[in-house]
Structure formats: structure tokens, C-alpha cells
C-alpha positions as CSV (number, residue, x, y, z in Angstrom):
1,X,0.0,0.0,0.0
2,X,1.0,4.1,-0.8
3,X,0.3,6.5,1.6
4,X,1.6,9.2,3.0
5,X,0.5,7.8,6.8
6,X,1.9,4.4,6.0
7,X,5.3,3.3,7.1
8,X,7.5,1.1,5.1
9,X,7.3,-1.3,8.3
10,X,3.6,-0.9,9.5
11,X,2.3,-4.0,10.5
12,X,2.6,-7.7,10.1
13,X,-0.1,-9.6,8.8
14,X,0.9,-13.6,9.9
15,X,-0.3,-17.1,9.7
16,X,0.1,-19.5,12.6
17,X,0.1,-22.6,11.7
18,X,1.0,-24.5,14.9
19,X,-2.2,-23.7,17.7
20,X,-2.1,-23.4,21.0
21,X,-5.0,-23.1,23.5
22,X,-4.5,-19.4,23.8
23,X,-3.3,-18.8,20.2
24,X,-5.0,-21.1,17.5
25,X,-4.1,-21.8,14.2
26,X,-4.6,-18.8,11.6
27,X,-4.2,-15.6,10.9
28,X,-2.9,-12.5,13.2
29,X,-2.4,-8.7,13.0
30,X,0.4,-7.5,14.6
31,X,1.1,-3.7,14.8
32,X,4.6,-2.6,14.8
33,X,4.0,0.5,16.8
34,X,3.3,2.6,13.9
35,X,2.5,6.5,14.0
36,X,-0.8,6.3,12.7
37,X,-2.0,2.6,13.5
38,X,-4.2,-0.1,12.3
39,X,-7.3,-0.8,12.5
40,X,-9.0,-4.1,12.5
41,X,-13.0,-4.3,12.3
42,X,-13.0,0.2,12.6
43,X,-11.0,-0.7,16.0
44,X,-8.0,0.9,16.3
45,X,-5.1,-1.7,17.6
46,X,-2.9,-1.5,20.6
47,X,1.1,-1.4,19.4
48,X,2.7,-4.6,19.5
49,X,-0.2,-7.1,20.2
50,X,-1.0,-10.2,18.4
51,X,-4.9,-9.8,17.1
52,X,-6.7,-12.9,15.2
53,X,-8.3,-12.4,12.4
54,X,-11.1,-14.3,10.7
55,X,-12.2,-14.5,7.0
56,X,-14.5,-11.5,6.6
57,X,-12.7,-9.3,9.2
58,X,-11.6,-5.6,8.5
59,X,-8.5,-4.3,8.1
60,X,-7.5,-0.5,7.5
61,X,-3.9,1.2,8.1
62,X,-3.2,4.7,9.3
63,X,-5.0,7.1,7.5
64,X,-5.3,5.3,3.8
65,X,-9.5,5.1,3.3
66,X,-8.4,1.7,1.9
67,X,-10.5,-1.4,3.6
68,X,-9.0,-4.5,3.3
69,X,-11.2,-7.6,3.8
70,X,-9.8,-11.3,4.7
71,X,-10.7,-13.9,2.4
72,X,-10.1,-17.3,3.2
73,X,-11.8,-20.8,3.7
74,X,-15.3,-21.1,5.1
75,X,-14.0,-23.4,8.2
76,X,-12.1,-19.9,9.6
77,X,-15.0,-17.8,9.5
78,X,-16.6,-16.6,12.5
79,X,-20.1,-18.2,12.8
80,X,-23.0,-15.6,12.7
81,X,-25.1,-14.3,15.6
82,X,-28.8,-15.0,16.1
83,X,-29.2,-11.6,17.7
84,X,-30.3,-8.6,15.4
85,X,-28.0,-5.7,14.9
86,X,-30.6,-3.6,17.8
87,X,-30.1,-6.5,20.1
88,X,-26.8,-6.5,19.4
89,X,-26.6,-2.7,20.0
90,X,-28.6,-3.5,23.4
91,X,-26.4,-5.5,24.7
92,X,-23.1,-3.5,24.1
93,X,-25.0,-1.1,25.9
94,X,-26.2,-3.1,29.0
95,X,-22.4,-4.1,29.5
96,X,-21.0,-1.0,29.2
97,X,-24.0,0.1,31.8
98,X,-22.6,-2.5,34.1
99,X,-18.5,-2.2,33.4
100,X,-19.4,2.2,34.5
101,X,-21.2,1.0,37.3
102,X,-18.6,-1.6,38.6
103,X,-16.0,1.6,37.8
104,X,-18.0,3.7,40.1
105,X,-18.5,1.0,43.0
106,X,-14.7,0.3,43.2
107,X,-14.1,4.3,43.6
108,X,-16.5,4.2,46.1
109,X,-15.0,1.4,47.9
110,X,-11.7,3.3,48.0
């Protein structure tokens, strides 16, 4: 890729292809602490961390407009939700509700 936020060593896109419990077999994005970043499903990525992809999944680097999409067999794709997008949205919300209100009972606590 050209552009002008891009480094010439931005990221490394990998395949592993020995699994372990925590790590299994497939493909990872691995930032290499680059100015402007990656992104992987519109999330931007933490510098140096490993991040599995599946076929389908997003990719975007620094500030190129450029979307990149994984293609790969079916067997590595993520399997689909039974939950609409508004429950979905519904429950991002209900755990953010509760991850706030845990934040707010440990600063109470202290």
C-alpha cells in the first residue's frame, strides 16, 4: 500500500500454523508500533499485540481510506449471531452500563 501515513514497516499480517490453546491456528495482525496505526473491524489496535483475524474481518492502516477484507476458507470464518443488529446494540450497551457501574462501586470502595 502508498500512503503518506503508512510506514514502510507498518504491520505484520501472519499465519500460525501450529495452535495453542490461547493462540490457535490462523491468521494474526500485529502492529509494529506505527504512527498512525491499524485498524482491525474500525477498532483501532494497541502497538505490539497479536490480534486474530477471521475471514471476513476488517483491516485498515493509518490514515489510507483503503479497507481491506480477509478472504479465506469457510472453516475460519466466525459463525453468525442469532441476535439482530438492535439487540446487538442493546447489549453493548447493558455491559458498558454495568462495566461504568462496577467503575464507580470500586471508587467508592476506596
Amino acid at each position: 500500500l502508498e500512503h503518506p501515513s503508512l510506514s514502510r514497516y507498518h504491520a505484520v499480517l501472519q499465519y500460525k500454523s501450529q495452535g495453542s490453546p490461547e493462540k490457535p491456528v490462523g491468521f494474526y495482525l500485529y502492529d509494529l508500533d506505527s504512527t498512525h496505526g491499524s485498524f482491525h473491524n474500525k477498532n483501532k489496535c494497541f502497538p505490539k499485540t497479536y490480534y486474530r483475524l477471521r475471514v471476513g474481518h476488517m483491516l485498515k492502516f493509518g490514515g489510507s481510506t483503503r479497507t481491506l477484507i480477509l478472504q479465506g476458507p469457510e472453516d475460519d470464518s466466525e459463525e453468525e449471531s442469532d441476535l439482530s443488529v438492535t439487540e446487538l446494540k442493546a447489549l453493548s450497551t447493558e455491559k458498558a452500563k454495568a462495566k461504568e457501574e462496577e467503575k464507580e462501586r470500586l471508587r467508592k470502595e476506596q
